[in-house]
N, C-alpha and C positions, 0 to 999 in steps of 0.2 A: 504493500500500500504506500510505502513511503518514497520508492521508486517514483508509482506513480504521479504524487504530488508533484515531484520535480519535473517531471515532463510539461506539464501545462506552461507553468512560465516559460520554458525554452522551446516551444512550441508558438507562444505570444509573441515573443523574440524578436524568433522568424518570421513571424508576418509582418512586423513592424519591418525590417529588414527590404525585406522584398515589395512594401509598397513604399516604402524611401529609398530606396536605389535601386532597385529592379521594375520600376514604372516607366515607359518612355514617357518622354511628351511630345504630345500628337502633333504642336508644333516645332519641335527641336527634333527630329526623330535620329537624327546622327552624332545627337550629344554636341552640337557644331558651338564655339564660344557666343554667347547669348548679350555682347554688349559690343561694339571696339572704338577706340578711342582716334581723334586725330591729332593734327601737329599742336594744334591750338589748346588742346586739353578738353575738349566738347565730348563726350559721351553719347553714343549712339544705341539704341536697344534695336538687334536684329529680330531676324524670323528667317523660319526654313519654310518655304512654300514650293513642294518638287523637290526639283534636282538643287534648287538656287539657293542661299543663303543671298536675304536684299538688309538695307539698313528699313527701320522702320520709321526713321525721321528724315527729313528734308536736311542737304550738307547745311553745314555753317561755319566755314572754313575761309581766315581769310591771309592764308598763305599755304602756300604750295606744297610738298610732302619733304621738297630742302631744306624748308626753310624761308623762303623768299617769298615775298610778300604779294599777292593778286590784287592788283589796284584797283579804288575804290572809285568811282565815278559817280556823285552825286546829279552834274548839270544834265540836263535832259539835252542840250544840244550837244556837248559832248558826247554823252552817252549815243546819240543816231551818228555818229561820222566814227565810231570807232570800228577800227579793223584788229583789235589786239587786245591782249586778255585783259577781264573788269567785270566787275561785281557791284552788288549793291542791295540796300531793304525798300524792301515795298515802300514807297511814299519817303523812302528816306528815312523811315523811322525806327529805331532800335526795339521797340515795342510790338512791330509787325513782326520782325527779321525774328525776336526770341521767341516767338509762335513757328514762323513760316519755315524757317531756315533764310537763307542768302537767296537773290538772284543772281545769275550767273548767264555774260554771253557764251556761246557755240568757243569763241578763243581761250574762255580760262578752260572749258572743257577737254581740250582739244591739246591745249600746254605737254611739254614732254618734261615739265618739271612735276607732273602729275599734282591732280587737285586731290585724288581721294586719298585714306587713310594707306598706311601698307598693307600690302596683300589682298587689297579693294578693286578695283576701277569703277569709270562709269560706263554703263548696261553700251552693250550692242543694241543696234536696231533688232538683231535676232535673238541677243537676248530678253528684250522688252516684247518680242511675238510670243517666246519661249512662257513667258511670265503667262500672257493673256492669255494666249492658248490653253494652259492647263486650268486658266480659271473658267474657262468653258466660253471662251473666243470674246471676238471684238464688242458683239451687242450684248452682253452680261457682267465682264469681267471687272468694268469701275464700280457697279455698284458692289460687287463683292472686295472692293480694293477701300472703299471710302467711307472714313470714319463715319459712323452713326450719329444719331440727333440734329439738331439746328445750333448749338454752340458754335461752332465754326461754319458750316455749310450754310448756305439760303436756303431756305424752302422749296421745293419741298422736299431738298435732299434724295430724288426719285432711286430705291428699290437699293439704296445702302444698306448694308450686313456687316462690312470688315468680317465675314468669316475669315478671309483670307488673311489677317494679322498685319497688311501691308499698311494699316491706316494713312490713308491718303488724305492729305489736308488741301486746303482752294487754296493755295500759297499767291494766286492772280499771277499774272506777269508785266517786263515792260515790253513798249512797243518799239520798235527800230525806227522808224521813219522820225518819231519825233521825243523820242526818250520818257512818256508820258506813262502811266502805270492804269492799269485794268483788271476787273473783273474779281478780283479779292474775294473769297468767300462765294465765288461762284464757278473756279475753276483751278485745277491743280493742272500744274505743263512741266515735264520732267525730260531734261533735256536726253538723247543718244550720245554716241560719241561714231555714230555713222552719218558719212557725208551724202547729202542727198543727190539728185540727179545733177543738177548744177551744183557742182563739188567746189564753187568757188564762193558760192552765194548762199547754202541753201545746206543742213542737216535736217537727221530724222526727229522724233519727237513724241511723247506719248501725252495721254493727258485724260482726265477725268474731268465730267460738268454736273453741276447741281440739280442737272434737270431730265437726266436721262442714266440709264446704267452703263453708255458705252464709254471704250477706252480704244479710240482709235491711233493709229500712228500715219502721221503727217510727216511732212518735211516742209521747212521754213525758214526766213533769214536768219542766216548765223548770228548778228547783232540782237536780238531777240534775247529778256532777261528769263531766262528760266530758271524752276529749282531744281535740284539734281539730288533724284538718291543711286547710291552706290551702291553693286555687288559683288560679293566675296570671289577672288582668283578662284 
C-alpha cells in the first residue's frame, strides 16, 4: 500500500511535465525564437505561420544593421524628388510611428547595408504570395492577417480574425508625387524587396484595407513611404 501512495504524486509529476514542455504551440510549432531584437534595441514578437517565421510588428528601425544611420526626411517636397534611402512617421509624428512602426521608401528597403534585424530580411514578392497563399489566397487572407476590433482599424474592419497571428495594423502610407500622408487606420502597405516591371520606377507590395478581407500584391513607385515587416532567413 505504501508503494502505492508514492506513485500518484510521480504520476502528477508527469503530467505537469508533459503539458509544460511536451505541448507544442500551434503557433510556434518549430520551437523557432518567439521575439528578435534590432540594431536600435526595439523588440519584435514573431509568429510561425507555414513554413515562414514573419515579425508580428511593423520595422522601427532607424539605422541600418552596420550601424549607419537611414535618413530621416520630414519635408514633403523633399521626400517626392528622392531617389535614395529615407524614412519617416506618419504625419511626422512620434506618436503615430510608436503605434505604426516607421515608413520607409523602396531605397532604404533595397540598401545592401541591410535595414532588417540579422538573420531577417525583407519578404520577396514570392515570399509575400507564399504568406497569402496559405492563408487561403488573395480575397480572404487580410482579413485573417488584420488585427480585430475598431481601436486601430475604421469600420467596419470587414471579416478581421488575426487567426493568423500576423496582426496587421493600417500603418497609412506616404505618397510620392507630393510627400503628403494617407489613409491611417484605413490601410496597412508592406513594402517587397522585388522590383516590379519597370525595375527602375516601380517594386512589389502587399497590403491590407478596412473595408474588405483582400491582400492583394501590387507594384508601385519606389519613393512610396511604406511599413515593412521582416522574415526570418
Amino acid at each position: 500500500m505504501r508503494g502505492k501512495i508514492w506513485i500518484y504524486p510521480l504520476l502528477l509529476m508527469g503530467l505537469i511535465l508533459l503539458f509544460t514542455f511536451g505541448c507544442e504551440d500551434e503557433n510556434n510549432p518549430d520551437n523557432q525564437p518567439t521575439t528578435v531584437t534590432d540594431i536600435d534595441g526595439n523588440v519584435y514578437n514573431t509568429v510561425t505561420i507555414g513554413t515562414q517565421v514573419w515579425m508580428k510588428e511593423n520595422l522601427k528601425v532607424t539605422r541600418y544593421r552596420n550601424g549607419e544611420a537611414i535618413p530621416l526626411v520630414t519635408d514633403s517636397i523633399a521626400w517626392s524628388c528622392l531617389s535614395t534611402s529615407a524614412y519617416c512617421s506618419y504625419d511626422n509624428s512620434t506618436t503615430q510611428s510608436n503605434i505604426y512602426g516607421y515608413l520607409y521608401n523602396w531605397y532604404a528597403v533595397n540598401d545592401s547595408r541591410n535595414i532588417a534585424p540579422e538573420g531577417w530580411h525583407v519578404p520577396s514578392d514570392y515570399e509575400w504570395t507564399q504568406l497569402i497563399d496559405y492563408l487561403g489566397g488573395t480575397t480572404v487572407a487580410g482579413g485573417k492577417m488584420k488585427v480585430t476590433g475598431l481601436t486601430y482599424w475604421a469600420a467596419p474592419n470587414t471579416g478581421a480574425t488575426n487567426e493568423s497571428n500576423f496582426s496587421a495594423l493600417p500603418g497609412g502610407y506616404r505618397y510620392p508625387a507630393d510627400g503628403v500622408f494617407y489613409l491611417i487606420g484605413k490601410g496597412g502597405y508592406w513594402w517587397s524587396n522585388t522590383v516590379g516591371p519597370d525595375i527602375i520606377s516601380n517594386a512589389w507590395m502587399s497590403s491590407a484595407i478596412y473595408n474588405n478581407t483582400h491582400a492583394p500584391l501590387y507594384y508601385y513607385d519606389k519613393r512610396h513611404g511604406y511599413s515593412v515587416r521582416c522574415v526570418k532567413d
